[in-house]
C-alpha positions in Angstrom: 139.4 237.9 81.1 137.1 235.3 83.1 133.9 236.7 84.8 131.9 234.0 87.0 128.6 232.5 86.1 126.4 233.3 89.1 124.2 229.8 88.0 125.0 226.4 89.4 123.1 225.0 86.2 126.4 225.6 83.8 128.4 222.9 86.2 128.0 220.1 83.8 130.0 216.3 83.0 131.7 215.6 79.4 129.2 213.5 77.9 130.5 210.5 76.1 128.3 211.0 73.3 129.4 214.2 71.0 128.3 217.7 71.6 126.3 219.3 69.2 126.0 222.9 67.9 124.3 225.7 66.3 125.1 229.2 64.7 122.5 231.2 64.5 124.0 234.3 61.9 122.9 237.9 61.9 124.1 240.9 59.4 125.9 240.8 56.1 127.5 238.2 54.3 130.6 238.5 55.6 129.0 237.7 58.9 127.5 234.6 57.2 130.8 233.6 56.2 132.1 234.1 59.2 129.5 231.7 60.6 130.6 229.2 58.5 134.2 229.4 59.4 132.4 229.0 63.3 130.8 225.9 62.2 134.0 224.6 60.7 135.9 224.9 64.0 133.7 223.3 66.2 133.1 220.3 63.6 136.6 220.0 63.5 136.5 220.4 67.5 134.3 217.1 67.5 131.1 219.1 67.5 127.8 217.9 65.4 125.4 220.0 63.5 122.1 219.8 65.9 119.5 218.1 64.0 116.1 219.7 65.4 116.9 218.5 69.0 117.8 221.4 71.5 121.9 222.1 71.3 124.3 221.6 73.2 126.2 224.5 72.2 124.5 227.8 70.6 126.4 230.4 68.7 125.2 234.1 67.7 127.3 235.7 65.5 126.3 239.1 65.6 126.1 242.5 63.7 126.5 246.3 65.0 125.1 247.8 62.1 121.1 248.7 62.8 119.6 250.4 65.9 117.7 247.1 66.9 121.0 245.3 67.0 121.3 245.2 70.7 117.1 244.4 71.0 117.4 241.3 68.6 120.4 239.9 70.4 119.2 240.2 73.8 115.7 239.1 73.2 117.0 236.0 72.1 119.4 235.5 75.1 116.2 236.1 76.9 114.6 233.1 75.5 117.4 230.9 76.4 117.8 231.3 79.5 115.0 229.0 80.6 116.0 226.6 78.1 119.5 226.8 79.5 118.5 226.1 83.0 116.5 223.4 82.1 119.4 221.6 80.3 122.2 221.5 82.3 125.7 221.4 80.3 124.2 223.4 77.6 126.2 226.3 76.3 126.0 229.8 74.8 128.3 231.9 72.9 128.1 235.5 71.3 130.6 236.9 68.3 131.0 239.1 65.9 130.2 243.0 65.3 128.1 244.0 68.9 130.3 241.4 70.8 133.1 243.6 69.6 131.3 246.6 70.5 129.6 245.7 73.7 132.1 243.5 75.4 131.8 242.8 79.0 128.0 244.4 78.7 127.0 241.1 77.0 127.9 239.4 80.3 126.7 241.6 83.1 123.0 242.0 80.9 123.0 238.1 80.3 125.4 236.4 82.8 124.3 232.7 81.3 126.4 233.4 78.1 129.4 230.9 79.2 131.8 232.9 75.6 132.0 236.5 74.4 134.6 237.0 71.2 134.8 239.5 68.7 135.7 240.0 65.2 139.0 239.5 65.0 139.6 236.2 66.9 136.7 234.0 66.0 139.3 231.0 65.5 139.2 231.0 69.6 136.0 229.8 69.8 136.5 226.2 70.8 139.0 226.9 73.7 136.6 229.5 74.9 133.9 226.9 74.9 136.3 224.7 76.4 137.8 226.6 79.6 134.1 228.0 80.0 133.2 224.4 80.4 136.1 223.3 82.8 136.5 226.4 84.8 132.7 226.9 85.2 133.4 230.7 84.2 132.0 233.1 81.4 134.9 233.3 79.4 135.6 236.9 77.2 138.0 237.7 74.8 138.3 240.5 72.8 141.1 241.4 70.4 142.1 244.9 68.8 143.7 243.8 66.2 143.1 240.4 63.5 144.4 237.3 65.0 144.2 234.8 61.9 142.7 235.8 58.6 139.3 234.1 58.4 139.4 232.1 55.3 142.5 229.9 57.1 140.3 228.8 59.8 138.0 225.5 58.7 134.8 225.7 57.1 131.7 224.2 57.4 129.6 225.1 54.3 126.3 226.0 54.4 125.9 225.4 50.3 128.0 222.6 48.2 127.3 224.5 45.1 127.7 227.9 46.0 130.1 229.3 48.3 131.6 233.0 49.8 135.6 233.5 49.3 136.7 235.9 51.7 139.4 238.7 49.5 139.7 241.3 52.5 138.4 242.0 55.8 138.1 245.8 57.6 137.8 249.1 55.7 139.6 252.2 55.3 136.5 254.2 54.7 135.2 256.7 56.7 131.3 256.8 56.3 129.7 258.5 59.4 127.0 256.3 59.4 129.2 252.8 59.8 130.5 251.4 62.8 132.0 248.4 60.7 135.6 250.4 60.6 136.4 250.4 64.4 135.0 247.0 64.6 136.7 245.4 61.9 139.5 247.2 61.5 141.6 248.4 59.1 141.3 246.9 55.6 143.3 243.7 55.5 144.5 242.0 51.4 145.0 238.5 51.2 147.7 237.4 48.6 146.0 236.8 45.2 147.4 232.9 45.1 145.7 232.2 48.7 142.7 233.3 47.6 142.8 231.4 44.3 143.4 228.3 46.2 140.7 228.4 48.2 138.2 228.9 44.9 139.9 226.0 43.2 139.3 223.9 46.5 136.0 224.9 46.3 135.6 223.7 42.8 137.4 220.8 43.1 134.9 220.0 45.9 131.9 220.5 43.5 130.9 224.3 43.6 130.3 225.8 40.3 129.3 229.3 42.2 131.8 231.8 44.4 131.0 235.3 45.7 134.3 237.1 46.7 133.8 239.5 49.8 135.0 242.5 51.1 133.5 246.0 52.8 135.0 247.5 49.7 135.8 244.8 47.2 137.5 247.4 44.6 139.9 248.6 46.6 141.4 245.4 47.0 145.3 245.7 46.4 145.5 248.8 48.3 147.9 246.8 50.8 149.8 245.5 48.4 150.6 248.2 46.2 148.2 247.0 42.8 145.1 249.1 42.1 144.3 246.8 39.3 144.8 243.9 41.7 140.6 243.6 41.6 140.2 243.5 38.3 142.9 240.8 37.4 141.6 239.0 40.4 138.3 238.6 38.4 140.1 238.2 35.4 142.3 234.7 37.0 138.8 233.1 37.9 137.9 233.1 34.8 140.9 230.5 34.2 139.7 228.6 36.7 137.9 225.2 34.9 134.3 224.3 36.6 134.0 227.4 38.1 130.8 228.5 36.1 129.5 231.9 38.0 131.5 234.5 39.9 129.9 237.2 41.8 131.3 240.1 44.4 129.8 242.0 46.8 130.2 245.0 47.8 132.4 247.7 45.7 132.4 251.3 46.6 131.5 253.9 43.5 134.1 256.5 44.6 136.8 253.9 43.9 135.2 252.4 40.8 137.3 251.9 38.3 136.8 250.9 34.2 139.0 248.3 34.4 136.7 246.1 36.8 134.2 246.9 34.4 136.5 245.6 31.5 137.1 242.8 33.3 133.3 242.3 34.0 132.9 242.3 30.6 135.3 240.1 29.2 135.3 237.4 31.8 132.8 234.9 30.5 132.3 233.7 34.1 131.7 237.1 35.6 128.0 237.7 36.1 125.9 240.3 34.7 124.6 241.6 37.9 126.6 244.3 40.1 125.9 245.5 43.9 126.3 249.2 44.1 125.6 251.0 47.0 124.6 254.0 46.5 122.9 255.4 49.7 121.4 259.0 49.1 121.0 260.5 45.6 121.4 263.9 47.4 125.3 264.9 46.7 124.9 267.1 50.2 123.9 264.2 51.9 126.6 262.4 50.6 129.1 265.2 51.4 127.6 264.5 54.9 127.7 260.8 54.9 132.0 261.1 53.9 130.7 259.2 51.1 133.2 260.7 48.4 131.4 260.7 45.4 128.2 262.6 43.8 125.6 261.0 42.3 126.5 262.6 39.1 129.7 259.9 38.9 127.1 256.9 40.7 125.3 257.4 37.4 127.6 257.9 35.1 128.9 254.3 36.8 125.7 252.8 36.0 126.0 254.2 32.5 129.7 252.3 31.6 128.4 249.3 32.5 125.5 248.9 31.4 127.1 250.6 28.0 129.4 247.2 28.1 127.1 244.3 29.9 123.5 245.9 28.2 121.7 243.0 30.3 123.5 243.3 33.7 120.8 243.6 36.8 122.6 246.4 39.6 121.2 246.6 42.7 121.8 249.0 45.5 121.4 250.2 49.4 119.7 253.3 50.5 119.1 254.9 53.6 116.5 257.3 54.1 116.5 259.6 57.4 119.9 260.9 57.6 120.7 263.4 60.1 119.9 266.6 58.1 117.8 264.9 54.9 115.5 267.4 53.9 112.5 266.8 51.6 114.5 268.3 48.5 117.2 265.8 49.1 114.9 262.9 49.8 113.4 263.6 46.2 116.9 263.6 44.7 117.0 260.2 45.7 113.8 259.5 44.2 115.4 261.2 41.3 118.5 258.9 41.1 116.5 255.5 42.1 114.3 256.5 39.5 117.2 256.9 36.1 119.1 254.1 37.6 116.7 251.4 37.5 117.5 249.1 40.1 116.5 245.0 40.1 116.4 245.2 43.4 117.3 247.4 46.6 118.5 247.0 50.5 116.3 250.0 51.9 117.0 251.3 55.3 116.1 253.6 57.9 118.6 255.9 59.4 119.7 254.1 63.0 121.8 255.9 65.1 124.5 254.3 66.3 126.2 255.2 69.3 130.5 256.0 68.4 129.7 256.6 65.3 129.9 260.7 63.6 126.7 260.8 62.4 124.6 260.4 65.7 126.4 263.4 67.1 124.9 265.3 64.2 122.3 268.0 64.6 118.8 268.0 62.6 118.3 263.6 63.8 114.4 263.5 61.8 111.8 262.2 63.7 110.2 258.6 63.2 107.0 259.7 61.3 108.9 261.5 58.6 111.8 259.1 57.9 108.7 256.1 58.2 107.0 258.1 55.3 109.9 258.8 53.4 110.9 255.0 53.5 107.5 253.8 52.5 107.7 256.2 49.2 110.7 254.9 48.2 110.1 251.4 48.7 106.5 252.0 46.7 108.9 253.4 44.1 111.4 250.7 43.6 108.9 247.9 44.4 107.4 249.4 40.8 110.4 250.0 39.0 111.1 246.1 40.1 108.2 245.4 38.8 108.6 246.7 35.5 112.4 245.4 35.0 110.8 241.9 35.9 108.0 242.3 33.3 110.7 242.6 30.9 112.3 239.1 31.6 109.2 238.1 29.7 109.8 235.5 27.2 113.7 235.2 27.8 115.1 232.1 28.1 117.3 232.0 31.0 119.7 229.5 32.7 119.0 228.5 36.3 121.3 227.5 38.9 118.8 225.8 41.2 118.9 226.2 44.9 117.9 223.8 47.8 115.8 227.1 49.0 112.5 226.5 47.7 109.5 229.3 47.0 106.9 229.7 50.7 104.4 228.1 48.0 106.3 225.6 46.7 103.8 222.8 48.1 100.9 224.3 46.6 102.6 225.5 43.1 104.9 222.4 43.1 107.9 224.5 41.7 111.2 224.8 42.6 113.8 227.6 42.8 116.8 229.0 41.2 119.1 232.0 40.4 119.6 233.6 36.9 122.6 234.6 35.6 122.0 238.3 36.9 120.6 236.6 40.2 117.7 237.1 39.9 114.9 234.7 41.8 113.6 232.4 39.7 110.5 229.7 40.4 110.2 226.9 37.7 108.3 223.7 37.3 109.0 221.0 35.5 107.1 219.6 32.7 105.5 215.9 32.8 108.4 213.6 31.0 111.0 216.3 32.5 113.7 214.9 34.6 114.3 217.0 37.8 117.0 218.6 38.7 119.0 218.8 41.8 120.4 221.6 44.2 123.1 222.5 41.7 122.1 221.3 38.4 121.1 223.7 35.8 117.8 224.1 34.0 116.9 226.5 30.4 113.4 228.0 30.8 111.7 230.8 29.6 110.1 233.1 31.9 106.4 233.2 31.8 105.4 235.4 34.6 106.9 238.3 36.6 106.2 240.0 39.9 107.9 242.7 41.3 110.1 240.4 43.9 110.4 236.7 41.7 110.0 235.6 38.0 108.1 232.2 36.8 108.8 229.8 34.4 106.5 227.3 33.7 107.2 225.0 30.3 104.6 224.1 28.1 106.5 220.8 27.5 109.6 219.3 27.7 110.9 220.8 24.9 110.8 223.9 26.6 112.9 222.5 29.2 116.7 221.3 29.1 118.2 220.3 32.5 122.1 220.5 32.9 123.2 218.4 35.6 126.6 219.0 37.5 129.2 218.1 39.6 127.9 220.6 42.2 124.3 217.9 41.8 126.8 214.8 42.4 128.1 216.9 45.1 125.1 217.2 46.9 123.6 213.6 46.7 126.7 212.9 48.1 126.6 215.3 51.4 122.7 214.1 51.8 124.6 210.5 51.7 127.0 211.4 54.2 124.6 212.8 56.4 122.5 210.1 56.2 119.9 211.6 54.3 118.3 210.2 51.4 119.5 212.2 47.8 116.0 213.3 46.8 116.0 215.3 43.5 115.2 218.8 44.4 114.6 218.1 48.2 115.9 220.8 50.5 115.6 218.7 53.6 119.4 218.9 54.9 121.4 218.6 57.9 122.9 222.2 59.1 124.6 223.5 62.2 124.1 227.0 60.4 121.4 228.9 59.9 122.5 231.0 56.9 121.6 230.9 53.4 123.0 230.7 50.0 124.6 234.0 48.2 121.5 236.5 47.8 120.4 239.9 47.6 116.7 240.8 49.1 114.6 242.8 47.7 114.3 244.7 51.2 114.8 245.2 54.3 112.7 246.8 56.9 
């Protein structure tokens, strides 16, 4: 479908010298994987990451999941537009979650987007870009169903340490609160031996760190007939040489099962640290939200694994507001958060989202109360944080260090890192101690703990032993092949995407 482009300023000449780009990512991870499959097409397009200049091409990949979705996406449309006009040639593009939702809206509220795809076809970006630029029309395509599986398109990756393997895409869940189902689709398996190759590629291009996604990670296998497939998924990477840390985000309790928790376990290369969403404590809220579990069973999850990995760190999302949330079901999630003991938690607040069950349910709560039901429960797990930090004290811990650096790293001169159970570490190095690079490994002990970070500081360099790696060669070499200068434990990169490494935030508001 082609709509025209009422503005004489997208006419534009092919410029002899390349085209550059930038992604700007909203949402989950598997938008931010996404966004690196976006990257890898238009590199291999001819496209260059932008380097600070203003691009030629800008990307939003987008998510449908909060209320200010639509506010956030259009703003910044808003504050192109000028920049647009003023640069002739220059060209914008929207994807993912709300470009599948919204569609043709996208163009008639900002006609100077020149591409409009959805969730299932982000491999037609380039020829999008391409006939938008030729035929001087807004070009929109939206498919029902998937086109290519994601993880065959290129990549451009934002980490050479660290990086997302996609396992599945959709969901067969039916939460009334999500809209990911009907914009993602039904859940879709790759083949075991696909997505091993694509891990082994990774390591064989220096990554010691994968994350496997999926909406529902557990119930991988489904299509294929295997409901152990998950857990002898995890169990294969663990065969895989170099491949130091595997992580997964995000399972779902109600399919569970002990033999991913065996498999966690026993797989040396399996982290300690487990995403579980758990989302009200209150089992009628849960009966309301289709969740299909209790929180009787989200504990006695918590219990099993913690009864097999005693030092594993599980985080968690909650949302606070639903339609129909009383205060005696708020205070049952206080109840749970409380005997669970979470590292860390996603906390939101109820949005309504228009096609979804739940925002056709009676009893929607006012602002004020959800606002002051949010703020309790963030003053709660912000302490019980606090408290599971404090007791990091004195542990020695090994750190996978990070390009991403501390907001006062110039002042405190340390750098950054990831324990074992992902946790956010900031270290310095002792006088006489080497430093390490993005993706080297340092041994410290933690010294100091807030509720959102730990500290290490050595006393000496024998309280510090620095591991380097091939994912450390592999970075000097891609600050080499961008031209840059291989500067132990500089973050100053090239990027065409503005994403980050595998994390979990504390929050968010």
């Amino acid at each position: 479908m082609s709509l025209t482009i009422p503005s004489p300023a997208a006419a534009t000449t092919l410029s002899p010298e390349p085209r550059t780009y930038q992604v700007r990512t909203f949402g989950c991870q598997m938008n931010v994987h996404d966004s690196e499959r976006m990257a890898g097409l238009l590199e291999d397009a001819g496209y260059v990451p932008a380097d600070g200049e203003i691009a030629d091409v800008v990307v939003f990949n987008t998510c449908a999941v909060r209320e200010n979705a639509d506010n956030k996406l259009y703003g910044n449309l808003g504050q192109l537009r000028q920049v647009k006009e003023a640069n002739p040639g220059m060209q914008i593009a929207v994807g993912g979650c709300l470009a599948q939702k919204d569609r043709e809206t996208i163009v008639k509220k900002a006609p100077w987007v020149d591409a409009v795809f959805g969730t299932h076809n982000v491999g037609a970006l380039p020829a999008l870009l391409s006939r938008a630029r030729h035929n001087n029309e807004a070009q929109l395509e939206i498919l029902e169903s998937l086109d290519v599986f994601p993880s065959t398109l290129p990549t451009k990756r934002d980490s050479v340490y660290s990086g997302w393997v996609s396992i599945s895409v959709g969901c067969n869940n039916t939460c009334t609160f999500c809209i990911v189902p009907s914009l993602r689709g039904k859940e879709k398996d790759r083949r075991p031996g696909e997505i091993l190759a694509e891990i082994q590629a990774l390591v064989d291009d220096g990554a010691v760190e994968v994350t496997l996604l999926g909406q529902n990670v557990n119930s991988y296998g489904v299509e294929f007939g295997d409901r152990q497939a998950f857990s002898k998924l995890l169990r294969a990477c663990g065969e895989i040489q170099g491949l130091e840390r595997v992580r997964f985000t995000s399972p779902h309790p109600a399919a569970f099962t002990d033999d991913v928790i065996d498999a966690m376990a026993e797989t040396p290369n399996v982290m300690p640290q487990l995403h579980m969403p758990l989302q009200s404590g209150s089992d009628k809220v849960l009966k309301d939200m289709r969740r299909s579990y209790r929180s009787s069973k989200f504990l006695g999850i918590l219990d099993k694994v913690r009864e097999r990995i005693p030092n594993a760190a599980i985080t968690t999302d909650i949302i606070v507001g639903f339609p129909g949330e009383t205060e005696e079901d708020f205070q049952a999630t206080l109840d749970v958060v409380e005997q669970s003991r979470f590292a860390s938690a996603f906390t939101f607040q109820y949005s309504k989202r228009p096609g979804t069950p739940a925002a056709e349910l009676p009893e929607q709560l006012p602002k004020a109360v959800v606002q002051e039901r949010f703020e309790r429960l963030t003053a709660l797990q912000d302490r019980i944080a606090a408290e599971e930090n404090a007791n990091q004290l004195g542990r020695e811990v090994e750190i996978l260090v990070t390009a991403q650096s501390g907001r006062k790293a110039g002042e405190t001169h340390r750098l950054s890192g990831r324990s074992t159970d992902q946790r956010l570490v900031h270290f310095s190095v002792p006088a006489g101690g080497e430093t390490p690079r993005p993706g080297d490994f340092v041994t410290v002990t933690i010294t100091e703990a807030a509720a959102f970070h730990l500290v290490a500081d050595p006393a000496g360099v024998q309280d510090y032993h620095l591991r380097r790696s091939r994912a450390g060669d592999a970075w000097d070499r891609s600050q080499a092949d961008s031209c840059g200068v291989p500067s132990p434990g500089s973050a100053a990169r090239k990027a065409g995407v503005s994403l980050g490494m595998p994390s979990l935030p504390v929050r968010r508001d």
